[in-house]
VEXVOKOL-588346 format. One record per residue: residue number from 0; x, y, z of N, C-alpha, C, O, CB in turn. Coordinates in steps of 0.05 Angstrom, whole numbers, plus 5000, padded with zeros to 4 digits. Glycine has a CB too. Layout:
BEGIN
pos  n.px  n.py  n.pz  ca.px  ca.py  ca.pz  c.px  c.py  c.pz  o.px  o.py  o.pz  cb.px  cb.py  cb.pz
NUM  X  Y  Z  X  Y  Z  X  Y  Z  X  Y  Z  X  Y  Z
...
END
This chain:
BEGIN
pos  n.px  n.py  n.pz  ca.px  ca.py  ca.pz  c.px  c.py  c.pz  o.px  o.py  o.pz  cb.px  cb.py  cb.pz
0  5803  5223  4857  5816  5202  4872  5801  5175  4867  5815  5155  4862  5815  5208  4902
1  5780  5174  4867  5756  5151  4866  5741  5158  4843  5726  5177  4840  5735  5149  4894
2  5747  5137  4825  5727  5138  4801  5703  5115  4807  5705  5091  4809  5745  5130  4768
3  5677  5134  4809  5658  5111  4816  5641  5114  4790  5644  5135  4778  5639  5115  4848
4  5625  5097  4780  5616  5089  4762  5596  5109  4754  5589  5118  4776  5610  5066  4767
5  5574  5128  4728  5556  5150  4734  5533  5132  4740  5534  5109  4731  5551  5172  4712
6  5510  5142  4755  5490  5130  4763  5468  5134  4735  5467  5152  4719  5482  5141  4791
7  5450  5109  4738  5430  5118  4711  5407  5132  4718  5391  5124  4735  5418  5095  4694
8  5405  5152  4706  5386  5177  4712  5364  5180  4701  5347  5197  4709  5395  5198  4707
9  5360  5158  4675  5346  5165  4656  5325  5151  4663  5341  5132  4667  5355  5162  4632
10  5297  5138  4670  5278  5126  4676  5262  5126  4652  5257  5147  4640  5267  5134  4698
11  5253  5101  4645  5237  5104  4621  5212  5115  4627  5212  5115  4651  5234  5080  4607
12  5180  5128  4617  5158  5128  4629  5142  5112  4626  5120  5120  4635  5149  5143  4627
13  5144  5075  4611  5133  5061  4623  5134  5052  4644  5115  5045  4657  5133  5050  4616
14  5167  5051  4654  5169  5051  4690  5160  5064  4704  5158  5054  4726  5187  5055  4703
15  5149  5089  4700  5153  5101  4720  5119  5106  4712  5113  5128  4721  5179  5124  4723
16  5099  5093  4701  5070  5098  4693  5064  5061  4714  5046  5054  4729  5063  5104  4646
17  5086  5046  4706  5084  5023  4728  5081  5028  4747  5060  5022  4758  5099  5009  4733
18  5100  5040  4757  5110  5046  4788  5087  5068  4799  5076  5061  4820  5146  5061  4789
19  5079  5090  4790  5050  5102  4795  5023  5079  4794  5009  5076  4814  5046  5126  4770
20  5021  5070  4777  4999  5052  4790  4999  5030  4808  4980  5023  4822  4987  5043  4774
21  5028  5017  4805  5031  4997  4828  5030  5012  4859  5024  5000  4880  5061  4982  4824
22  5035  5037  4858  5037  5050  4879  5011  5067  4900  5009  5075  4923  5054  5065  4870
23  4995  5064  4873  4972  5080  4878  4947  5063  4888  4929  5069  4904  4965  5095  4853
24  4955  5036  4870  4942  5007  4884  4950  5004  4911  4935  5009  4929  4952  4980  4870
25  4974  4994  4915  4976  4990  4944  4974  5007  4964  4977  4998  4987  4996  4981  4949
26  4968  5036  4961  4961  5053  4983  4928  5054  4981  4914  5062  5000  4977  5085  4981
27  4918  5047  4959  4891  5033  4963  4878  5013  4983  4861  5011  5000  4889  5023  4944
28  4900  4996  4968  4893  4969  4995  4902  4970  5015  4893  4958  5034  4900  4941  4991
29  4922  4984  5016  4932  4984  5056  4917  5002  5067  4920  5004  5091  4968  4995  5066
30  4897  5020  5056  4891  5045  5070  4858  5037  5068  4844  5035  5088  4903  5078  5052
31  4851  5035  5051  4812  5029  5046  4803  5015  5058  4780  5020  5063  4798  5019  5023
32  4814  4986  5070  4791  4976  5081  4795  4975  5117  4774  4974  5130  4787  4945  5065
33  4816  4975  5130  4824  4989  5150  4804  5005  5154  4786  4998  5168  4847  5001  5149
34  4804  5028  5141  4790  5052  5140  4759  5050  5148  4750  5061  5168  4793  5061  5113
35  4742  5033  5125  4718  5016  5122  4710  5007  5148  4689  5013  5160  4723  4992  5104
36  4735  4986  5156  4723  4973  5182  4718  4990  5195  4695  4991  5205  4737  4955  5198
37  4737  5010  5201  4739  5029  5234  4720  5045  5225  4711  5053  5247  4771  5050  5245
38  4703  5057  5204  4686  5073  5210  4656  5054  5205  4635  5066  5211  4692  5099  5194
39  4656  5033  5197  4635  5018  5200  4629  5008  5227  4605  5013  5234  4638  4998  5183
40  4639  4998  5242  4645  4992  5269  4637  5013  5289  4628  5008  5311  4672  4985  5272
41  4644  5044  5277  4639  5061  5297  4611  5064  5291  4596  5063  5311  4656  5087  5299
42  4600  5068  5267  4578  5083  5267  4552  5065  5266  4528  5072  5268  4581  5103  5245
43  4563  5038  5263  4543  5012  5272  4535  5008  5306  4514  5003  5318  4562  4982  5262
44  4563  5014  5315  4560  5010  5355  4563  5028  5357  4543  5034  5370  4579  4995  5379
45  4576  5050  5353  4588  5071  5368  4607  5059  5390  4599  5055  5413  4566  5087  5380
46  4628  5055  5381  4649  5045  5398  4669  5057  5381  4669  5052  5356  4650  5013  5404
47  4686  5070  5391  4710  5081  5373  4733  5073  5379  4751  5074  5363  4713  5108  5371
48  4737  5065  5403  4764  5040  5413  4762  5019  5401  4780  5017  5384  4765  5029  5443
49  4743  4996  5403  4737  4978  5384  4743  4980  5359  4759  4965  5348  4716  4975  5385
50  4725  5007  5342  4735  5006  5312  4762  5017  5317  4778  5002  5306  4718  5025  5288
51  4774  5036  5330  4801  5031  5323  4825  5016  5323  4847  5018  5313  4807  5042  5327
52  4811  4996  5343  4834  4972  5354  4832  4955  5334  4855  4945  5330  4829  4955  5384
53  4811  4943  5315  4797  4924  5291  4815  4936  5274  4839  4927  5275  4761  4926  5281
54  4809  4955  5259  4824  4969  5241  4854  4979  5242  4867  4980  5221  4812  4986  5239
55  4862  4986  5264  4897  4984  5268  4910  4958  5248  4927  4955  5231  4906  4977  5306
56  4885  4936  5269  4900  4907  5269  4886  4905  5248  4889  4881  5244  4898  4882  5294
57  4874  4911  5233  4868  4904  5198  4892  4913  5173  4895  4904  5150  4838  4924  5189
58  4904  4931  5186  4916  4954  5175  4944  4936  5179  4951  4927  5157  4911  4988  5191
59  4961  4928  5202  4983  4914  5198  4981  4882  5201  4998  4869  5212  5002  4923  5216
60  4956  4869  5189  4961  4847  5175  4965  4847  5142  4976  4831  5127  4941  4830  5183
61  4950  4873  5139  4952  4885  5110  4986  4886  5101  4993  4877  5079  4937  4920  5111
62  5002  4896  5117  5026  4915  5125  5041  4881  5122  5057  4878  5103  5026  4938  5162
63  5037  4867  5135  5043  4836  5142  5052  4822  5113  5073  4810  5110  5013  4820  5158
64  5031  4825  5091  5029  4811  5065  5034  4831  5044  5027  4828  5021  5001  4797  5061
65  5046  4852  5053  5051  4877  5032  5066  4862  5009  5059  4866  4985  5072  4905  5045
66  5086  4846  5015  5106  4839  4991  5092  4820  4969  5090  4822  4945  5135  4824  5003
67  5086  4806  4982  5065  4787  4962  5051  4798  4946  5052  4792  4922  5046  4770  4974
68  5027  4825  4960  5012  4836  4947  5024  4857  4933  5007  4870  4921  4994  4842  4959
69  5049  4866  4931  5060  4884  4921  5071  4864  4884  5066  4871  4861  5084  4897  4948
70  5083  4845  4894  5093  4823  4869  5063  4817  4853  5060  4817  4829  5110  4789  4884
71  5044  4811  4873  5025  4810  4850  5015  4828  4831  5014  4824  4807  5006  4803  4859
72  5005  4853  4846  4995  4876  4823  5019  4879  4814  5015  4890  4793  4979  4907  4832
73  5047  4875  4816  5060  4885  4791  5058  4865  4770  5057  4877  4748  5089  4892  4796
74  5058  4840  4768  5050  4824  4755  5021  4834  4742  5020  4833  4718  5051  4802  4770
75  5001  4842  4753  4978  4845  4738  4983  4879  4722  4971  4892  4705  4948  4842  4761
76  5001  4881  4735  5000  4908  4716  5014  4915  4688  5011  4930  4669  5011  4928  4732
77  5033  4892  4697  5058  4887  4670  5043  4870  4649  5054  4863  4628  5092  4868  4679
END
């Protein structure tokens, strides 16, 4: 009834050797230094509300500038 167009299936593996490291970068940076703070913070005070409230809010200002930092490493990667 509906002829829809075939989808392209084929991915080259420079894309997809891009797209693994662009990907592997940004779960780097959204995840490591979040991480850093909240357990630096705990084991400096021992306060674990503190490091986790610092680090949440480290974590979605990270989350905040994802696109920018996402356009850049693909730029540094290409």
């Amino acid at each position: 009834m509906f002829n829809f167009p075939k989808k392209k299936t084929e991915i080259s593996t420079e894309v997809l050797i891009k797209l693994i490291w662009v990907s592997s970068f940004l779960a780097m940076i959204f995840a490591l230094p979040p991480l850093a703070v909240f357990l630096g913070i705990y084991f400096l005070t021992g306060q674990l509300i503190v490091g986790a409230i610092i680090g949440f809010g480290l974590h979605f200002v990270i989350l905040a500038f994802s696109g920018r930092i996402s356009k850049t490493i693909t730029k540094l990667v290409s």
